[in-house]
Backbone as JSON, one array per atom type, in Angstrom:
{
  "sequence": "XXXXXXXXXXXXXXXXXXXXXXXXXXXXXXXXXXXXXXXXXXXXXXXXXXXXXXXXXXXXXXXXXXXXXXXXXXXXXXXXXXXXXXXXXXXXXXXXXXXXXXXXXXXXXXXXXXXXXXXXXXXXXXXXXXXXXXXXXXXXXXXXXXXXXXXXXXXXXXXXXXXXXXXXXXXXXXXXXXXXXXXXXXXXXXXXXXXXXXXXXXXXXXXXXXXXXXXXXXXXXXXXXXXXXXXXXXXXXXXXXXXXXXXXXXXXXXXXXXXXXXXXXXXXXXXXXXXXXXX",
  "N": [[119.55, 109.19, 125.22], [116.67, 108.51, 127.26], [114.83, 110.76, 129.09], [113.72, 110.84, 132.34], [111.41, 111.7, 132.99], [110.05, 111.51, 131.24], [108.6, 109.2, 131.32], [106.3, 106.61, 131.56], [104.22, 104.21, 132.97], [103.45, 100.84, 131.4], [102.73, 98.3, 132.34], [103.31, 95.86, 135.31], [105.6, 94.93, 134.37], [106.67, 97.09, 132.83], [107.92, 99.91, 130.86], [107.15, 102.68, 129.18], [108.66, 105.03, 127.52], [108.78, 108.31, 126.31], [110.7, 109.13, 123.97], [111.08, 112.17, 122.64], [110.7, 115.08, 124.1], [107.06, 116.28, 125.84], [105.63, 115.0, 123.82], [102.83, 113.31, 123.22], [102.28, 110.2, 125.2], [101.66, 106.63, 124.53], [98.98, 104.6, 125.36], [98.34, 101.85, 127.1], [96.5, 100.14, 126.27], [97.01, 101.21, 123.25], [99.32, 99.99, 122.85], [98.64, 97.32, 122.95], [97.29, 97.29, 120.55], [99.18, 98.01, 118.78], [100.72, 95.96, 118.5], [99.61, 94.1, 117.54], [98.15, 90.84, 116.62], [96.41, 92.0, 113.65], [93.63, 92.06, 112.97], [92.5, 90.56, 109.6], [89.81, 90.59, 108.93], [88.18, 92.27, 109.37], [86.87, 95.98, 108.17], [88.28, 98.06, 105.7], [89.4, 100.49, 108.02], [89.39, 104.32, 107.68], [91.21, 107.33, 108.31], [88.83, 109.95, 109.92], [86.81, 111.81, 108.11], [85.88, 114.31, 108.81], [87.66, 114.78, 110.4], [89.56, 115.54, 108.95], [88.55, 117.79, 107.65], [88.8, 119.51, 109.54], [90.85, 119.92, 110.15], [91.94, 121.24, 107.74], [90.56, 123.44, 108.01], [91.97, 124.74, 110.33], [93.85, 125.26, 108.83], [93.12, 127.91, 107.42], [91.52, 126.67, 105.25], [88.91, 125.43, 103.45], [87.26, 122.24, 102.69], [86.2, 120.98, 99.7], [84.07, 118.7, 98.25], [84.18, 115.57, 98.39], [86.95, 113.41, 99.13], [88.85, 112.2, 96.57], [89.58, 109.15, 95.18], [93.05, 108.86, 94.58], [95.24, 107.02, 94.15], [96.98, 103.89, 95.45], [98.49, 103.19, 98.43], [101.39, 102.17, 100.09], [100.64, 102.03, 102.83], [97.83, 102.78, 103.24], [95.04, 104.23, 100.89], [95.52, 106.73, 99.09], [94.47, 110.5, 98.16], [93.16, 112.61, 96.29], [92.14, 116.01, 96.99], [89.66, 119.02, 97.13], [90.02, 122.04, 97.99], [89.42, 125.44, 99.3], [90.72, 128.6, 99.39], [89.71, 129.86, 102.12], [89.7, 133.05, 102.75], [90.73, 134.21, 100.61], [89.47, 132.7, 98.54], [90.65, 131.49, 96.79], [90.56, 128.66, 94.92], [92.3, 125.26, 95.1], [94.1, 122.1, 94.48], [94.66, 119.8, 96.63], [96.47, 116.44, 98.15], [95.56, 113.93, 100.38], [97.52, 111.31, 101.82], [97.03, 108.52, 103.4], [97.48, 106.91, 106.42], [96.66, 103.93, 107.37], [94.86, 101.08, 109.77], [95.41, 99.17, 108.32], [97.92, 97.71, 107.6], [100.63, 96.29, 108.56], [103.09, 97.12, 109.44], [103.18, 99.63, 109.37], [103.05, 101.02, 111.9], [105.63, 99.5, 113.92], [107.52, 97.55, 116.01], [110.71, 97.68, 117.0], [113.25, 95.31, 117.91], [115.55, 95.72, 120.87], [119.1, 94.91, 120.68], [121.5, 93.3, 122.71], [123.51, 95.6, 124.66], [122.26, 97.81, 124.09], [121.68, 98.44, 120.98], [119.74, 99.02, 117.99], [118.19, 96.33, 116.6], [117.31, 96.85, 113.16], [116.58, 99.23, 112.71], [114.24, 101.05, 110.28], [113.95, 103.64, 110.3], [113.44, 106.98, 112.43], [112.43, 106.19, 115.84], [109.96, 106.7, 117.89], [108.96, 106.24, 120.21], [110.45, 104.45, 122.89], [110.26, 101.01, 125.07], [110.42, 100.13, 127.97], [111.92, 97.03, 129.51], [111.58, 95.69, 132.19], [112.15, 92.86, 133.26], [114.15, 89.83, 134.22], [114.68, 88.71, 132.07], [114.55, 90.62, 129.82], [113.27, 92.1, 127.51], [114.36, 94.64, 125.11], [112.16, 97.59, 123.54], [112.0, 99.56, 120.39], [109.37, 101.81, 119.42], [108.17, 102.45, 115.86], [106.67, 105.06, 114.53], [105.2, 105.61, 111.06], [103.87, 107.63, 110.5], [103.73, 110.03, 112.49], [106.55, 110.37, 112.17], [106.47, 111.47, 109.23], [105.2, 113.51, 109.43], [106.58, 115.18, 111.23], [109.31, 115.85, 109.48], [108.42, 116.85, 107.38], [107.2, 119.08, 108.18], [109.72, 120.56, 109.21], [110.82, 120.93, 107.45], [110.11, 122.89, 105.32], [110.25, 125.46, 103.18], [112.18, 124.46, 101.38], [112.91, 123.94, 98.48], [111.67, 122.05, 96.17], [110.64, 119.99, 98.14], [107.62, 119.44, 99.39], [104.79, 121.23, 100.04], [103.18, 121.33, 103.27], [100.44, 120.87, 105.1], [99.51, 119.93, 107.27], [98.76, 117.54, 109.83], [96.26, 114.69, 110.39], [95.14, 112.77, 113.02], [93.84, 110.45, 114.09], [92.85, 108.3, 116.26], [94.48, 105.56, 116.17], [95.17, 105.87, 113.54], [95.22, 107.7, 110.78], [96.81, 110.29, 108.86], [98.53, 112.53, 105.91], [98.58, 115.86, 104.97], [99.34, 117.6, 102.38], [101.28, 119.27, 99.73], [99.93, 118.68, 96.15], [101.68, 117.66, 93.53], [101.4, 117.87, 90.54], [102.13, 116.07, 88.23], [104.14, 113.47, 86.71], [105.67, 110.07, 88.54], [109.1, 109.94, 89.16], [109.7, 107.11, 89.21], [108.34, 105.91, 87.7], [109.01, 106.81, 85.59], [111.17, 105.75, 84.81], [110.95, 103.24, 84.46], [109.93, 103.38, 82.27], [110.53, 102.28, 79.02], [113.15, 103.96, 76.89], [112.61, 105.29, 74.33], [109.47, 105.86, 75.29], [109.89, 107.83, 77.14], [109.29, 110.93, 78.19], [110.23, 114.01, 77.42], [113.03, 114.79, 78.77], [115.91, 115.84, 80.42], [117.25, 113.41, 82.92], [119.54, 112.93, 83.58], [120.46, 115.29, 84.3], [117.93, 115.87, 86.18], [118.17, 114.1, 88.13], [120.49, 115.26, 89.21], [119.22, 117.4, 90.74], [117.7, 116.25, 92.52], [119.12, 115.36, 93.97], [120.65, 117.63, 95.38], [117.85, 118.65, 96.94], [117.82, 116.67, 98.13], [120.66, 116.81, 100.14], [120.26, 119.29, 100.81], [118.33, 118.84, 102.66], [119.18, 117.28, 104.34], [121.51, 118.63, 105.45], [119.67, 120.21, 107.06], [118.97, 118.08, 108.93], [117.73, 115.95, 108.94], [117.74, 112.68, 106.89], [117.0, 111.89, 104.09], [116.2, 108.01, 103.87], [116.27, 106.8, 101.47], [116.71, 108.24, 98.77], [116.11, 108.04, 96.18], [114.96, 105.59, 95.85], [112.27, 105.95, 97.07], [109.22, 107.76, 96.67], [109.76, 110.27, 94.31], [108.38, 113.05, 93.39], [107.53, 114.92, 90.3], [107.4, 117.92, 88.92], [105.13, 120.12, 86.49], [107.39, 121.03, 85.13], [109.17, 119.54, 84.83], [110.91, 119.3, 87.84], [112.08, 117.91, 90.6], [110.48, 116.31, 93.44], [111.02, 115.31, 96.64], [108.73, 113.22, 98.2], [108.3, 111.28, 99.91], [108.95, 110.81, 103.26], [108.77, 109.17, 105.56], [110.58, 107.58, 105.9], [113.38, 108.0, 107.27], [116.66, 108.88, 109.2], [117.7, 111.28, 111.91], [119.88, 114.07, 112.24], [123.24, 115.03, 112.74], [125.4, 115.62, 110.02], [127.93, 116.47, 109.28], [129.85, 115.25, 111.04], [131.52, 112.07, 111.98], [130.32, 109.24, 112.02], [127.11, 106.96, 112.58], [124.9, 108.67, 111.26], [126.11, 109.78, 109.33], [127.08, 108.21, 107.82], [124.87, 106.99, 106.82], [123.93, 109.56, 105.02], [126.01, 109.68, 102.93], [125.72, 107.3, 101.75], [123.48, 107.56, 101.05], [123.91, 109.81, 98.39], [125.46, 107.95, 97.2], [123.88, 106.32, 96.42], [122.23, 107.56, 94.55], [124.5, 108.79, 92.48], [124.95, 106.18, 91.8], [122.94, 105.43, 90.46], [122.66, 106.9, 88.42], [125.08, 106.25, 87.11], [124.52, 103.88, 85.76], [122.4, 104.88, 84.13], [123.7, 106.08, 82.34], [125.43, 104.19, 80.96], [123.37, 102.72, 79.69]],
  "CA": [[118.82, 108.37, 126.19], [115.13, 108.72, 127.03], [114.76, 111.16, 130.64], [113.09, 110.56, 133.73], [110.0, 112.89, 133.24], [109.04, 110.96, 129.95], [108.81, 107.53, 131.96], [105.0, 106.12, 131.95], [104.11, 102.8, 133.59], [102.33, 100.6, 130.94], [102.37, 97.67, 133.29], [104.06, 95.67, 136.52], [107.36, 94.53, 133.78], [107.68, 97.34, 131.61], [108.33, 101.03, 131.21], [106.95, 103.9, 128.04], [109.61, 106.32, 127.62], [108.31, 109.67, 125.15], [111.53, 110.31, 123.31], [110.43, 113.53, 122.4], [110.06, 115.83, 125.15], [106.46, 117.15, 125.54], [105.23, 114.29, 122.91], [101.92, 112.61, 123.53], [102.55, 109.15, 125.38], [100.59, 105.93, 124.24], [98.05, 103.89, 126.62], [98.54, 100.23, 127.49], [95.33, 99.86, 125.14], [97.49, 101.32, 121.99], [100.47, 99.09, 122.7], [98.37, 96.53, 122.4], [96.46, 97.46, 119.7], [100.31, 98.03, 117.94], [101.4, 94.51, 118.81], [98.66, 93.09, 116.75], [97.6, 90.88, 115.05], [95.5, 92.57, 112.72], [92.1, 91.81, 111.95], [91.85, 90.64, 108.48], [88.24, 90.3, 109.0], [87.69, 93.88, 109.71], [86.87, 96.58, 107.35], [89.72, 99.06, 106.03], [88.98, 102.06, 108.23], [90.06, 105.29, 106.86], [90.66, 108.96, 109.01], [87.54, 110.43, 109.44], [87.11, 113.01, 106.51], [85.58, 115.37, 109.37], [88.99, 115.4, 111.04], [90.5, 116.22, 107.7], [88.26, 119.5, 107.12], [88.85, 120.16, 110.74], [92.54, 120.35, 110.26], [92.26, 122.19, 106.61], [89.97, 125.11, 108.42], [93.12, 125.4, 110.94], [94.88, 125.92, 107.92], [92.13, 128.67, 106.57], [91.06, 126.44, 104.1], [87.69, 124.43, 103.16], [87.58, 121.38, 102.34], [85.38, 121.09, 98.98], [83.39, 117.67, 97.24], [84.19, 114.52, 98.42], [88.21, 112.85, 98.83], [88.78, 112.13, 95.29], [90.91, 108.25, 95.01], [94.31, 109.15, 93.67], [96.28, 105.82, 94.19], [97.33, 103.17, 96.0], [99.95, 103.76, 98.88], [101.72, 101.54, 100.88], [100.02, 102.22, 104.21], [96.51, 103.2, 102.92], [94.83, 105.01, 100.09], [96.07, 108.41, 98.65], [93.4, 111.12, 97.84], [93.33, 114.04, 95.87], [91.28, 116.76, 97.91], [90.11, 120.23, 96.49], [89.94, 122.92, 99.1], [89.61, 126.56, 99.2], [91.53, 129.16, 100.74], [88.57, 131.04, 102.52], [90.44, 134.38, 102.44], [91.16, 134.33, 98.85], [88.55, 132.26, 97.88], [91.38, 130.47, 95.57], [90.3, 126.84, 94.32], [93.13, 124.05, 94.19], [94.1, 120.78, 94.95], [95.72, 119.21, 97.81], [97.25, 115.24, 98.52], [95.95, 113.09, 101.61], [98.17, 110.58, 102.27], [96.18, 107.68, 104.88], [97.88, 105.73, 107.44], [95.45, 103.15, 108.32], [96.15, 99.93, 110.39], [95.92, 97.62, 107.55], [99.45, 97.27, 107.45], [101.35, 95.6, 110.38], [104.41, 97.93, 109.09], [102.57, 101.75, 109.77], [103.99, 101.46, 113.32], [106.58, 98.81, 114.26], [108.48, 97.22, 117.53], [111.75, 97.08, 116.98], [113.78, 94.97, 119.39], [117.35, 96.33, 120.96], [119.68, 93.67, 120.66], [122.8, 93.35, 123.96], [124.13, 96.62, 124.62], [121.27, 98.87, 123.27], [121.49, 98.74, 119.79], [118.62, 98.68, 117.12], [118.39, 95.31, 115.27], [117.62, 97.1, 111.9], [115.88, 100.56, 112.4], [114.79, 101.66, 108.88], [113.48, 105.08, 110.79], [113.69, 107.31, 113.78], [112.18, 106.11, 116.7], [109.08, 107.87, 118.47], [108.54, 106.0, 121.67], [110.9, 103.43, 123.85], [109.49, 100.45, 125.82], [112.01, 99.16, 128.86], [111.25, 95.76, 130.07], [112.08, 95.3, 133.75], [112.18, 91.62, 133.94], [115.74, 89.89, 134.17], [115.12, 88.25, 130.58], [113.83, 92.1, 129.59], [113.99, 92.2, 125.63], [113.41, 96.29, 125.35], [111.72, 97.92, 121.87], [111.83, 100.74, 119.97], [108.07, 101.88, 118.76], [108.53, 103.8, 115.06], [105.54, 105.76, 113.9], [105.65, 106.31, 110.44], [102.88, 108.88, 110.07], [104.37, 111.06, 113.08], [107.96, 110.64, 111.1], [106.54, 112.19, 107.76], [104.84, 115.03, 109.61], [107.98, 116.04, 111.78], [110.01, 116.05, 108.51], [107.77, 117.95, 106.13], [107.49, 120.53, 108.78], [110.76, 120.94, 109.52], [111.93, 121.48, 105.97], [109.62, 123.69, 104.47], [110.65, 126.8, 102.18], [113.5, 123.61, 100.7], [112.44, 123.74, 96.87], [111.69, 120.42, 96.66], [109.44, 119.62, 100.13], [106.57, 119.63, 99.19], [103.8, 122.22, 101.14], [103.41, 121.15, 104.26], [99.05, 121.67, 105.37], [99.23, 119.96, 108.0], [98.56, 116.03, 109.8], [95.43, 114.05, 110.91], [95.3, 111.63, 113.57], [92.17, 110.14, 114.57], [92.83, 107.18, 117.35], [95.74, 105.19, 115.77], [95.05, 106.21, 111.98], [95.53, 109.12, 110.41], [96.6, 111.24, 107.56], [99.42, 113.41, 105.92], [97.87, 116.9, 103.88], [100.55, 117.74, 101.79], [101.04, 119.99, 98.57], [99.65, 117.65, 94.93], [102.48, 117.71, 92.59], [100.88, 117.47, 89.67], [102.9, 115.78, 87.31], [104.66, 111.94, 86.96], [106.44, 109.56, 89.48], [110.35, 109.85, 88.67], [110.06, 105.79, 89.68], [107.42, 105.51, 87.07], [109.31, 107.14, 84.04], [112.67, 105.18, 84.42], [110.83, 101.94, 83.92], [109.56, 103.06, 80.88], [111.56, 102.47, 77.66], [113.7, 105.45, 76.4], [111.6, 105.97, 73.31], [108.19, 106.48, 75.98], [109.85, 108.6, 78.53], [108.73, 112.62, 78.18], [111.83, 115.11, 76.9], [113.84, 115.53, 80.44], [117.34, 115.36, 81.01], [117.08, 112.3, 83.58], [120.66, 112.99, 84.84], [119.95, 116.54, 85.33], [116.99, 115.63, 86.98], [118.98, 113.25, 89.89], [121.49, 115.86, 90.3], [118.38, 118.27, 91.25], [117.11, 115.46, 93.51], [120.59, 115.63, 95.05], [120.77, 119.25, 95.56], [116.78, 118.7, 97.74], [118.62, 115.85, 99.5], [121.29, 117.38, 100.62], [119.65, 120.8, 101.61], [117.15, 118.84, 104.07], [120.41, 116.42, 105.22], [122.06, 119.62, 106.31], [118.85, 120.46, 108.45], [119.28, 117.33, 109.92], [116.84, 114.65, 107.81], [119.07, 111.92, 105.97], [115.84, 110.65, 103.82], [116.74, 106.92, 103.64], [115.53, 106.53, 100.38], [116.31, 109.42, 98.09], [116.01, 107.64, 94.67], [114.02, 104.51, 95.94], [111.16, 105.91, 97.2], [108.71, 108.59, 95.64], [110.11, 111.13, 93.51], [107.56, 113.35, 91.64], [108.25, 115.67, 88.47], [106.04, 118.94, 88.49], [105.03, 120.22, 85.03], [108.53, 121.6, 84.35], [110.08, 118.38, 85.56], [111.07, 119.65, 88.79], [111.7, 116.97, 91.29], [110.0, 116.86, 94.46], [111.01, 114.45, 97.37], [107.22, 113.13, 98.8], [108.54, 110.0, 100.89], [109.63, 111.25, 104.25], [108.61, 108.39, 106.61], [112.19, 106.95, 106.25], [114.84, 108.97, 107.61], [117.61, 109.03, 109.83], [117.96, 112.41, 111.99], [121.36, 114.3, 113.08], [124.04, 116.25, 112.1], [126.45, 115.13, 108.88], [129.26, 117.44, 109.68], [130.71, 114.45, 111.85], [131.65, 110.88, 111.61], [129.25, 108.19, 112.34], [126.25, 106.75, 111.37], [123.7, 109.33, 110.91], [127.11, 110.71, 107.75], [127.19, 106.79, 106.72], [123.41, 107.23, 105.95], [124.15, 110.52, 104.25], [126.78, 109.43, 102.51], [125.27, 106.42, 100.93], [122.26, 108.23, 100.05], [124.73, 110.25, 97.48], [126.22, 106.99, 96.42], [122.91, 105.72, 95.55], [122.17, 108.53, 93.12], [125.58, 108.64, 92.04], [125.21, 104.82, 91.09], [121.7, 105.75, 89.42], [123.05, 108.46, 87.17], [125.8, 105.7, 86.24], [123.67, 102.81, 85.51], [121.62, 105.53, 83.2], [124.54, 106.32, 81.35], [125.9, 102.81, 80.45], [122.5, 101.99, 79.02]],
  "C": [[117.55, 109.09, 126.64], [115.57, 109.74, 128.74], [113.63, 110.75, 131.19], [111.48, 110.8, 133.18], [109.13, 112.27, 131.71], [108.93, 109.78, 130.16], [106.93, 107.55, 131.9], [104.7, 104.49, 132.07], [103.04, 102.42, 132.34], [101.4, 98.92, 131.67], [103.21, 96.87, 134.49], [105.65, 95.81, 135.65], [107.72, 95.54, 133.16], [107.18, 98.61, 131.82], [107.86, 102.19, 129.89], [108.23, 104.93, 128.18], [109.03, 107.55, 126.03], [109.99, 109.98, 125.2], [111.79, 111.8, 123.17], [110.19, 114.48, 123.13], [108.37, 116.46, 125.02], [105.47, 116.29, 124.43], [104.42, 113.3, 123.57], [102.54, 110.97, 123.79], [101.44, 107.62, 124.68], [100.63, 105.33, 125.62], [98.52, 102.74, 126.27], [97.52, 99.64, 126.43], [96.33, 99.67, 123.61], [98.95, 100.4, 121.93], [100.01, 97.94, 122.36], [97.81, 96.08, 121.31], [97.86, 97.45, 118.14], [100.79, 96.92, 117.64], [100.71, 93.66, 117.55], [98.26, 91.78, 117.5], [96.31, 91.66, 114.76], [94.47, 92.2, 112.26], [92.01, 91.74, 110.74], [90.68, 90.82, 107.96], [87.73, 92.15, 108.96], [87.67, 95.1, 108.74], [87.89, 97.88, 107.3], [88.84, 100.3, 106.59], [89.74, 103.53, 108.07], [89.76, 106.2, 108.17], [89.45, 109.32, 108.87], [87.88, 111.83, 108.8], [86.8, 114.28, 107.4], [86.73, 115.52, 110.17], [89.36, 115.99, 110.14], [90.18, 117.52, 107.31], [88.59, 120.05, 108.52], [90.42, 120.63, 110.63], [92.77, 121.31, 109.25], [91.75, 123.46, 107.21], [91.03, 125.69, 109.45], [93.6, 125.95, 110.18], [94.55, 127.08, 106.84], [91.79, 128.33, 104.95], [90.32, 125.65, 104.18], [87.83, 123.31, 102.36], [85.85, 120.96, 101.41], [85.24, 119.62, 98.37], [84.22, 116.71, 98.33], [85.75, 113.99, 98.0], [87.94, 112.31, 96.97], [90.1, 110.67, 95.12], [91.69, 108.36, 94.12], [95.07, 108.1, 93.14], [96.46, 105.09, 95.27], [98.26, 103.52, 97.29], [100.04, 102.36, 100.28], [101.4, 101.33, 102.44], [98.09, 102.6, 104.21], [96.55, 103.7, 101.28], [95.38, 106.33, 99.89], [94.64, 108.87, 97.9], [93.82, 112.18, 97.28], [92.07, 114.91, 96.63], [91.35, 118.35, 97.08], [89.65, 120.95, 97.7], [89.93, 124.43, 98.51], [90.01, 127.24, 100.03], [90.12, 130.49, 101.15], [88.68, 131.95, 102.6], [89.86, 134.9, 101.4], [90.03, 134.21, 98.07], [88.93, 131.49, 96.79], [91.49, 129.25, 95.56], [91.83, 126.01, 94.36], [93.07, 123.09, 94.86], [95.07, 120.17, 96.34], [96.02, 117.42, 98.17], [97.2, 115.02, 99.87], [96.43, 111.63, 101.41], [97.43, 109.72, 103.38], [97.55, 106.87, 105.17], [96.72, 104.96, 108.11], [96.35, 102.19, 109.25], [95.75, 98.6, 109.87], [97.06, 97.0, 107.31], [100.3, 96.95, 108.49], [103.01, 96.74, 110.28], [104.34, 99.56, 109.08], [103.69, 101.79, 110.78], [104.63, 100.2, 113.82], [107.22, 99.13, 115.56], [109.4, 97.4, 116.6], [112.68, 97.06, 118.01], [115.36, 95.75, 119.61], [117.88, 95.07, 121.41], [120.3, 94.07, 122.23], [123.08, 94.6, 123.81], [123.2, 97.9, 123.95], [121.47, 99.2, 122.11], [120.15, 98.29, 119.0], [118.88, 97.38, 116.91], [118.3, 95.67, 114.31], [116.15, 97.95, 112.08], [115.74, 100.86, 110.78], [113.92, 103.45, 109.21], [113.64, 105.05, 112.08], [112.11, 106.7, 114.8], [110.75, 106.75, 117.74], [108.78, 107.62, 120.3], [110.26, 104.14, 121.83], [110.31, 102.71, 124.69], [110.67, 99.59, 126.45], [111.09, 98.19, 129.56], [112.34, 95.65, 131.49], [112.56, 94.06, 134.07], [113.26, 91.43, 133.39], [115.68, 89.28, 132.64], [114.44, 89.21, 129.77], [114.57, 92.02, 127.99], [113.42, 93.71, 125.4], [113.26, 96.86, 123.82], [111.82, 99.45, 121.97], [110.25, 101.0, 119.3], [108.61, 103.1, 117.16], [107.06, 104.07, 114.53], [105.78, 106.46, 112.74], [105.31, 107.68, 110.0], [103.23, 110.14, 111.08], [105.8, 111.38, 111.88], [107.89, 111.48, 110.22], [105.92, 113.89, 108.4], [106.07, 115.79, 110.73], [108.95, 116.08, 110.85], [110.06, 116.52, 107.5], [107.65, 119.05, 107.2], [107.9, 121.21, 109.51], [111.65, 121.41, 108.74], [110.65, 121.79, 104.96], [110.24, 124.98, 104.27], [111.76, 126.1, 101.67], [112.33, 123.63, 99.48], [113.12, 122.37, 96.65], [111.05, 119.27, 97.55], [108.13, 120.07, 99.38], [105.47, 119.95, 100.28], [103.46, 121.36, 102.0], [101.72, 121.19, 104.77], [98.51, 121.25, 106.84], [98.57, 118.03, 108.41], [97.0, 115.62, 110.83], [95.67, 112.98, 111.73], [94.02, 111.49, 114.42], [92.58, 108.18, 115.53], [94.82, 106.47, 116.72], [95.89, 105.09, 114.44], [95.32, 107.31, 111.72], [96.12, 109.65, 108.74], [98.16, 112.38, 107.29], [99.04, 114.52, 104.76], [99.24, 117.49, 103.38], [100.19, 118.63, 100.11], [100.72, 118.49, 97.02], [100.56, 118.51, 94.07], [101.56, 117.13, 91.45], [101.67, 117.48, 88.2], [103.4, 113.99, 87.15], [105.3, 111.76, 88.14], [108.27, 109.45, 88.61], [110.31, 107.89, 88.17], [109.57, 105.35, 88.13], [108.36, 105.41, 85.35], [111.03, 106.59, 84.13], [112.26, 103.98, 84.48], [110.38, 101.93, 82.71], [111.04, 102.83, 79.76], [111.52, 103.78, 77.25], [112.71, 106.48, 75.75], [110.57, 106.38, 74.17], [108.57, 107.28, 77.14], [109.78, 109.96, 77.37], [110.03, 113.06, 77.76], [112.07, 115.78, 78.11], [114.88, 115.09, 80.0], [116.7, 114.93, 82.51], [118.37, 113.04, 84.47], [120.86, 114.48, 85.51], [119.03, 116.87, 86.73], [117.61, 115.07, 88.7], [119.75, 114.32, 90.54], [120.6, 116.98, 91.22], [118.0, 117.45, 92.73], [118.27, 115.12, 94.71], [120.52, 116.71, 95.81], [119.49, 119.15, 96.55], [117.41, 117.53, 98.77], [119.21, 116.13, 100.59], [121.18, 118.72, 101.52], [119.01, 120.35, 102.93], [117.95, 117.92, 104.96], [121.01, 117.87, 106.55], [121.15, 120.31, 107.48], [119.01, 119.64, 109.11], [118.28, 116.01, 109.54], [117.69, 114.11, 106.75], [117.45, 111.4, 105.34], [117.26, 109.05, 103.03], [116.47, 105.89, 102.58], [115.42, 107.19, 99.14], [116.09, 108.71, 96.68], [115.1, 106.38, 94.92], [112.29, 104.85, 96.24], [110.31, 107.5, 96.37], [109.19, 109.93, 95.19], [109.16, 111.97, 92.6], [107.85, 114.91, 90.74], [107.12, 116.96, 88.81], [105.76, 119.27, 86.85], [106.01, 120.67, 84.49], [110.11, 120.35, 84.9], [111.14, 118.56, 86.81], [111.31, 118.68, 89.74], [111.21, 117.56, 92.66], [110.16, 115.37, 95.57], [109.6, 114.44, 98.45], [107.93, 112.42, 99.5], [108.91, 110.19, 102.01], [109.32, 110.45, 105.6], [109.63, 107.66, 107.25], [113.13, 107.96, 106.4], [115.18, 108.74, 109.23], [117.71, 110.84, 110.56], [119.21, 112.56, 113.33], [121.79, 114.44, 111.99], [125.13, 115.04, 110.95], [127.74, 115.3, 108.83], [130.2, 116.43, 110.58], [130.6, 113.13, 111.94], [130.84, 110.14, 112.65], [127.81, 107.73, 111.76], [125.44, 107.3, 110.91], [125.38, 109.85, 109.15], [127.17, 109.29, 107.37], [125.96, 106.96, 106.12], [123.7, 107.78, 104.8], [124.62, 110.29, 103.08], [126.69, 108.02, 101.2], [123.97, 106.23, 99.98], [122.8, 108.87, 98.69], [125.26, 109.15, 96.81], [125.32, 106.16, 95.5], [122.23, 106.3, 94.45], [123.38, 108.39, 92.41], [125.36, 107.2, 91.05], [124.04, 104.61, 90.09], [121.93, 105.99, 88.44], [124.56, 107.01, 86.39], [125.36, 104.56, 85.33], [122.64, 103.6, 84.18], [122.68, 105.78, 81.82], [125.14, 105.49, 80.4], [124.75, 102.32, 79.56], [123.21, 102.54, 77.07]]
}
């Protein structure tokens, strides 16, 4: 339950609660700005790129040429970025991730039914909104772009997590700097036909993607998605769980639903690896 000291008035009916101890509250402006609707009319606006070198020079590194478009991504564009480590002076590449707010699904209400339950959380939570009035319908706010950066750097040194550099947030947009796997999408190479997939053991591969599951479960991250969402291969076919906006957090070690998550995350590899075999 939310405490006292993270209560902020956003107006006469209703109530902000910061989850989070210590975790930036939103304004009455950004609630409304969350609510939507969305400007179709309006041009996609991207992080500004001068936040993005501002955050890489925290991370003693320069941010060299011009974002480079990688791909598509469900919340914005993906960039490849080359940077240098100003130290070193060593060249490579790095993976921004955008959260814009072309997507009505970045940051989501979701309502609590009778008795304070979710209606159908598919992630943790970042902010609470209590409605005062006697027909008070009260929400959960989820932020997915906070989500992925409290879950990449909380499980770094897991082989498998991909480097961690650090997150942008520029008003209600923003950004996730992350290590570039440079290699395929797992998703990608199990739609191909047999004959065009690369020389991997596949079911080796899942049980690896198990083994990174499970390691960052036991920290306390159930990703809610381990085989559905992005999977990528390094050059020695390595998997690497990128997707970390969906998850469930809490302990496994004890019955309820954060170990039903768990538990069905394993069943959904499990049922992968059988479905591969039958072919």
């Amino acid at each position: 339950m939310p405490i006292q000291s993270n209560k902020y008035p956003l107006n006469p009916e209703e109530d902000l609660f910061v989850i989070h101890s210590g975790d930036k509250p939103l304004s009455p402006e950004e609630v409304d700005d969350l609510e939507g609707p969305i400007d179709e009319e309006e041009p996609l606006e991207l992080p500004d790129v001068f936040k993005t070198a501002d955050v890489l020079k925290k991370q003693g590194l320069e941010l060299l040429g011009d974002r480079e478009p990688c791909s598509g991504g469900i919340f914005g564009p993906i960039f490849k970025l080359k940077v240098k480590n100003i130290e070193s002076g060593e060249e490579f590449f790095l993976l921004e991730r955008t959260f814009t707010e072309v997507e009505d699904i970045e940051r989501r209400f979701c309502i609590l039914e009778t008795g304070g339950l979710p209606s159908n959380p598919d992630s943790e939570p970042r902010y609470e909104i209590i409605n005062k009035a006697d027909n008070h319908q009260n929400k959960l706010v989820i932020d997915y772009l906070y989500n992925e950066e409290h879950a990449l750097r909380d499980l770094q040194g897991i082989k498998g997590i991909p480097k961690f550099f650090g997150a942008v947030y520029d008003d209600l947009k923003g950004s996730i700097l992350m290590e570039y796997i440079d290699g395929p999408d797992l998703g990608m190479i199990l739609m191909q036909n047999e004959s065009e997939r690369p020389n991997l053991d596949i079911l080796e591969t899942l049980e690896k993607v198990k083994s990174v599951y499970t390691t960052a479960a036991e920290r306390g991250f159930i990703n809610n998605s381990p085989v559905g969402g992005t999977v990528m291969l390094d050059g020695k076919y390595n998997p690497y769980l990128a997707d970390w906006y969906l998850y469930s957090q809490g302990r496994i070690d004890a019955d309820g639903p954060v170990r039903d998550k768990y538990l069905q995350g394993l069943k959904d590899i499990e049922d992968l690896k059988k479905s591969l075999i039958s072919l």
